[in-house]
GUKOLNU-884222 format. One line per field, with one value per residue (C-alpha): z, x, y; residue in three letters. Coordinates in steps of 0.05 Angstrom, whole numbers, m for minus. Example, Ala and Ser with C-alpha at 12.3 -4.5 7.8 and 13.67 -1.06 7.14 Angstrom:
! residues 2
w = (156,143) .
u = (246,273) .
v = (m90,m21) .
code = (ALA,SER) .
END
This chain:
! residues 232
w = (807,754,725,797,799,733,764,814,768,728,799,807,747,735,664,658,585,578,554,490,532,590,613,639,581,506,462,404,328,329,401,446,490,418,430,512,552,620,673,726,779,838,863,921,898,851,901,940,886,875,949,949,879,901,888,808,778,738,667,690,706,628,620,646,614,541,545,518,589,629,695,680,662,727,778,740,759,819,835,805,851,908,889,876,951,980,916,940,865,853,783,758,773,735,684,676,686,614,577,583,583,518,543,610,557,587,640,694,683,681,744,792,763,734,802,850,817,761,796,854,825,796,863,865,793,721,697,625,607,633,578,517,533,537,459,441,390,435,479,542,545,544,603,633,632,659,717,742,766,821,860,859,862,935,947,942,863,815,760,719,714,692,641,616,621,565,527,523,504,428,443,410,465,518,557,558,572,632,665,652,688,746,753,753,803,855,845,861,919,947,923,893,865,824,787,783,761,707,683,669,630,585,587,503,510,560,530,559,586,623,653,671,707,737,770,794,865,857,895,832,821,818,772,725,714,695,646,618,625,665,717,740) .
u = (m1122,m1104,m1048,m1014,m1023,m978,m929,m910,m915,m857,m826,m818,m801,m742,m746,m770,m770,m804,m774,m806,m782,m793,m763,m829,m864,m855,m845,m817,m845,m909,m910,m975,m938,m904,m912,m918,m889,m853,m837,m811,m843,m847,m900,m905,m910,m957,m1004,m987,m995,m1068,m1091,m1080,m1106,m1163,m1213,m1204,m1264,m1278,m1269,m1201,m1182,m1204,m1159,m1107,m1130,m1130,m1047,m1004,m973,m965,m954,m1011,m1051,m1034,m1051,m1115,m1137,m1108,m1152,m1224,m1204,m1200,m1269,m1300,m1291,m1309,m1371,m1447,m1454,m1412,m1458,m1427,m1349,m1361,m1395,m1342,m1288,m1321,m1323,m1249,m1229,m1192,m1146,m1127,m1082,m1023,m1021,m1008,m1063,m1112,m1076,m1092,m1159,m1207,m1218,m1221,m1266,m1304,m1296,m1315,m1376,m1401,m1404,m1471,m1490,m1502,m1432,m1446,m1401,m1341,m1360,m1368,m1311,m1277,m1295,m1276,m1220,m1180,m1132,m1140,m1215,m1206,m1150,m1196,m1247,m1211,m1182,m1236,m1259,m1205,m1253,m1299,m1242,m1224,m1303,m1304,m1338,m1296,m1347,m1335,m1260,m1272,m1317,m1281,m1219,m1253,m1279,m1195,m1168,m1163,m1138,m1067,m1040,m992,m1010,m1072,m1058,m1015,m1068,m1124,m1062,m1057,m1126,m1129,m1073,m1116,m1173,m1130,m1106,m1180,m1200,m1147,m1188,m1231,m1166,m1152,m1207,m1208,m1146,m1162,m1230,m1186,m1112,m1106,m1133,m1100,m1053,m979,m963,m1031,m1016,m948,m979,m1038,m996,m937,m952,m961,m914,m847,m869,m937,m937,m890,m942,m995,m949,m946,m1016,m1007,m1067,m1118) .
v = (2037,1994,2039,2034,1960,1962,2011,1952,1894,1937,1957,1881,1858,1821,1824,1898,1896,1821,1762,1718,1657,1615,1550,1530,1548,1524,1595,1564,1581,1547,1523,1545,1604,1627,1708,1703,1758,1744,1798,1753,1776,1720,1684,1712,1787,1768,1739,1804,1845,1810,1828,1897,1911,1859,1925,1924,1924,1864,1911,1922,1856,1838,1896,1851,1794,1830,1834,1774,1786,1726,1766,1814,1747,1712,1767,1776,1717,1718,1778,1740,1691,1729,1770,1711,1685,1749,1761,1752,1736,1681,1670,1740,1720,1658,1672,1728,1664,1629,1692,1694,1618,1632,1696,1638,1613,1573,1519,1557,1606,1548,1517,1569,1589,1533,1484,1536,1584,1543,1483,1513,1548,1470,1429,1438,1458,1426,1417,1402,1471,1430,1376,1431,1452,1388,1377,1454,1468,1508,1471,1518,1512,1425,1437,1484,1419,1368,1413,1446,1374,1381,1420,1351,1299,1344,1338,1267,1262,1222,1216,1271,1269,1196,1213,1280,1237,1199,1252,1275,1207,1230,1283,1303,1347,1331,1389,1346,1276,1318,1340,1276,1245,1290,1290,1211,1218,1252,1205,1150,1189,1177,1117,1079,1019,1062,1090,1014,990,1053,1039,965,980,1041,1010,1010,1081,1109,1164,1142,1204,1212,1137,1154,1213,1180,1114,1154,1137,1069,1020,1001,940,950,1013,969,925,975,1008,933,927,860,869,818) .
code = (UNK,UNK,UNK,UNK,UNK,UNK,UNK,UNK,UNK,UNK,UNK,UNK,UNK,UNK,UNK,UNK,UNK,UNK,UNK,UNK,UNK,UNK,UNK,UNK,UNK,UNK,UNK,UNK,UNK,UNK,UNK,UNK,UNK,UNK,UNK,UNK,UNK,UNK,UNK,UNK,UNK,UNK,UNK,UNK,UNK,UNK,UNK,UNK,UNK,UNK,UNK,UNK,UNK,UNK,UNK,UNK,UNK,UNK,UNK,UNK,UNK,UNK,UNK,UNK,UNK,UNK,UNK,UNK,UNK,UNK,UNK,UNK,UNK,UNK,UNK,UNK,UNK,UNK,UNK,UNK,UNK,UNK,UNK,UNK,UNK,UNK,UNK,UNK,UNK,UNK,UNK,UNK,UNK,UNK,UNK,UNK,UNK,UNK,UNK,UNK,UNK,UNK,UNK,UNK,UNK,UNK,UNK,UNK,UNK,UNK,UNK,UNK,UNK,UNK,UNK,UNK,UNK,UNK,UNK,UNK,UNK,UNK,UNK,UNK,UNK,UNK,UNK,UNK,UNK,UNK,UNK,UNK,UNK,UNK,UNK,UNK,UNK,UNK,UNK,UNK,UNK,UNK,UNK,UNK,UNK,UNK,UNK,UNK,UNK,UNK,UNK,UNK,UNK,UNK,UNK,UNK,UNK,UNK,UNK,UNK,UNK,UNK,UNK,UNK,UNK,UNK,UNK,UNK,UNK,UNK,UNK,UNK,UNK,UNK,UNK,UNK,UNK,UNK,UNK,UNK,UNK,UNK,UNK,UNK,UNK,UNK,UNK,UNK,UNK,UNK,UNK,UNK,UNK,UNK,UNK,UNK,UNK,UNK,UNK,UNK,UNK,UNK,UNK,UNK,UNK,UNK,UNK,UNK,UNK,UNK,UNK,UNK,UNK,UNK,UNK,UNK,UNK,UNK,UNK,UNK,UNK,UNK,UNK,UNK,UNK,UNK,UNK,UNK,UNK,UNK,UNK,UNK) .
END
């Protein structure tokens, strides 16, 4: 099954032979998607392409994984996601999810894969993984952190993205301070005072980018005056 699935990912690939760049994705010398592979195939096959091949076992879908293929990567997951709704052992997809945290290795991988399957799997469990990983070396495995708490800012739990959102304030990445600021963003979204109130408490430690992100909705004059800092 698995060769077929990679018959049509080359059937609908736009760049059949891959391209080393992406203008979503930084590929430069150095930069984190340096080596990446794009296909081009669309969104929307690739989320077909993930239904039909839904089957894959889950050595095949590290099969996927294993390739510096973002395509191959995305429909992976795409797949665990889809077994992992459908699984009557949650436990095993997500503890298959954390063994390959590294391989989910650019933001969009992470994006469609940490709240609603890790995330997910924590509403009702310990979460202290989230906060290992939100003081691990690697860069996807700290994005991985602070997104998966989507799945409890949509469930009405703002604590741990606060408190992760701490954890990241050091933190040198913008890919980073990107997400703590979407994910402040959608706590505001809920309760807006308590992304105030946050915001007054961490102002000189706030990452700019992540405050840019997080006050975006704000009314103009009012999200001036946060980037000043001039709150009551």
């Amino acid at each position: 099954m698995l060769e077929e699935l990679l018959e049509e990912i080359q059937k609908n690939a736009k760049y059949p032979e891959g391209k080393k760049d992406n203008m979503f994705s930084k590929t430069g010398p150095g930069d984190y998607a340096q080596g990446h592979i794009f296909l081009g195939v669309d969104t929307r096959t690739r989320r077909e392409l993930a239904k039909k091949y839904s089957n894959l076992s889950l050595s095949e879908v590290s099969r996927l994984m294993d390739k510096n293929i973002n395509d191959y990567k995305s429909i992976g997951l795409l797949i665990l996601h889809r077994k992992y709704k459908k699984s009557g052992n949650k436990d095993e997809i997500a503890n298959f999810y954390l063994k390959i945290a590294r391989k989910v290795n650019n933001w969009s991988l992470v994006d469609i894969s940490a709240y609603n399957l890790l995330g997910d799997f924590l509403l009702d469990k310990d979460r202290k993984v989230l906060y290992r990983f939100a003081k691990s070396r690697n860069m996807w495995e700290r994005r991985i952190a602070i997104v998966s708490t989507y799945a409890f800012i949509k469930n009405g739990e703002f604590a741990d993205t606060l408190r992760i959102s701490e954890v990241l304030f050091d933190d040198k990445e913008d890919l980073i301070h990107k997400a703590m600021g979407w994910m402040l963003r959608e706590v505001g979204k809920k309760d807006v005072e308590i992304l105030k109130d946050f915001i007054r408490i961490n102002y000189r430690k706030i990452p700019r980018t992540t405050l840019r992100y997080a006050i975006e909705r704000f009314p103009e004059k009012e999200r001036k005056k946060f980037l000043k800092g001039e709150f009551k």
